[in-house]
C-alpha positions as CSV (number, residue, x, y, z in Angstrom):
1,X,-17.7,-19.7,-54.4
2,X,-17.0,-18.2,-58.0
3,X,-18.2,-21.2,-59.4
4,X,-20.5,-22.2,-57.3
5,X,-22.7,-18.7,-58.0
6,X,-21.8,-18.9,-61.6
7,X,-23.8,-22.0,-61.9
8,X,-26.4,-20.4,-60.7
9,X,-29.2,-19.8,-63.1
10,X,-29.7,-16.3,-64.6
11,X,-32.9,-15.2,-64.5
12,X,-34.9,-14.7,-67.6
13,X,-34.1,-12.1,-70.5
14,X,-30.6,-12.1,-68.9
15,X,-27.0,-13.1,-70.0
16,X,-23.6,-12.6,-68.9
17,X,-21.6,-9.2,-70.6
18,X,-18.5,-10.8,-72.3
19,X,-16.5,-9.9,-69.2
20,X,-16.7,-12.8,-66.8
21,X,-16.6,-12.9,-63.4
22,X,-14.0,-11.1,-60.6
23,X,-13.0,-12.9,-57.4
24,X,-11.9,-11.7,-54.4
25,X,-10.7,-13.1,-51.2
26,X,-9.3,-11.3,-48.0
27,X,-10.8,-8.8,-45.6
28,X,-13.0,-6.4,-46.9
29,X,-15.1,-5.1,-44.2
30,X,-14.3,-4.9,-40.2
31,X,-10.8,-5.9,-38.7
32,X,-9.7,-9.3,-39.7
33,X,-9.8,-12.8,-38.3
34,X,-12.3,-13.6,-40.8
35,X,-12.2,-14.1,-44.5
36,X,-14.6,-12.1,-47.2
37,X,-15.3,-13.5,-50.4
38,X,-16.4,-11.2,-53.0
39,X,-17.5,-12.4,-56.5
40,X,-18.6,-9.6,-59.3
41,X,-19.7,-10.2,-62.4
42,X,-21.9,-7.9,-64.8
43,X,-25.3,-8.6,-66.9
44,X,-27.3,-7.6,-69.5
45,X,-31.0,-7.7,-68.9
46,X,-34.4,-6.4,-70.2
47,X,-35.7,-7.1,-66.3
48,X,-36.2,-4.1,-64.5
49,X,-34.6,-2.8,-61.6
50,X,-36.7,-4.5,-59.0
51,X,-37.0,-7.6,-61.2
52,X,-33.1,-7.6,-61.1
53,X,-32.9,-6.7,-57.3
54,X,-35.1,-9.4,-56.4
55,X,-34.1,-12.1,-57.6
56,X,-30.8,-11.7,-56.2
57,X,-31.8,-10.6,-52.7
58,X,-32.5,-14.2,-52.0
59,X,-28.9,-15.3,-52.3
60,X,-27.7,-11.3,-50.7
61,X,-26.6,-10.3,-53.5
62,X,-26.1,-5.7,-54.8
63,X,-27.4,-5.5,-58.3
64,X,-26.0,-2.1,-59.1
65,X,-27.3,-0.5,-62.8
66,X,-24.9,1.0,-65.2
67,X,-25.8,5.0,-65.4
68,X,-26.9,5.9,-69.0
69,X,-27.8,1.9,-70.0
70,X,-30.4,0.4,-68.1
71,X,-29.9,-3.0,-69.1
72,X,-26.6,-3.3,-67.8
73,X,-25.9,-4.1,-64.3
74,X,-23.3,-5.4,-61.6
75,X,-24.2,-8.2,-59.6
76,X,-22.0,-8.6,-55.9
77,X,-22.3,-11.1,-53.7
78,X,-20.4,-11.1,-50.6
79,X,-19.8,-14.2,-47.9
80,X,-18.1,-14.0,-44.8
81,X,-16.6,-17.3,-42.5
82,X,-13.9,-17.6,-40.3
83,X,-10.3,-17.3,-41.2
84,X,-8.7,-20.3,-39.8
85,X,-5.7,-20.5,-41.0
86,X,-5.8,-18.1,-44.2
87,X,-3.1,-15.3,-43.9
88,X,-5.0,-13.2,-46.6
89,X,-7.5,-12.8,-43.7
90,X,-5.8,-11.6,-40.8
């Protein structure tokens, strides 16, 4: 999934912060017997807030903005499916 979003274009007047991206697998919400895969990654931007939020809503993603530096923000995406046979997700 990380690499899958990363491919993902940015949208204009934005670029990746030198830190990468974060992946995550395992259960993050609810009681198991399911898998949650979180991918983080942080942006520098001259779009607004609701630019920002926008575009990612379409692919449910949390654009969170950095206090004291508007043009830095958070991007999460989580995805849920079914654990199978992952023992991180149970």
């Amino acid at each position: 999934m990380k690499d899958r979003l990363l491919a993902h274009p940015l949208p204009p007047e934005t670029s990746f912060n030198a830190a990468g991206a974060q992946g995550s697998v395992g259960v993050q919400e609810g009681n198991g017997d399911h898998c949650d895969f979180l991918v983080r990654f942080s942006l520098r931007t001259r779009l607004s807030e609701a630019e920002l939020t926008s575009y990612y809503d379409r692919i449910n993603g949390r654009v969170y903005f950095q206090d004291g530096d508007p043009a830095s923000a958070v991007v999460e995406v989580l995805e849920t499916d079914d654990a199978g046979w992952d023992l991180r997700c149970r």
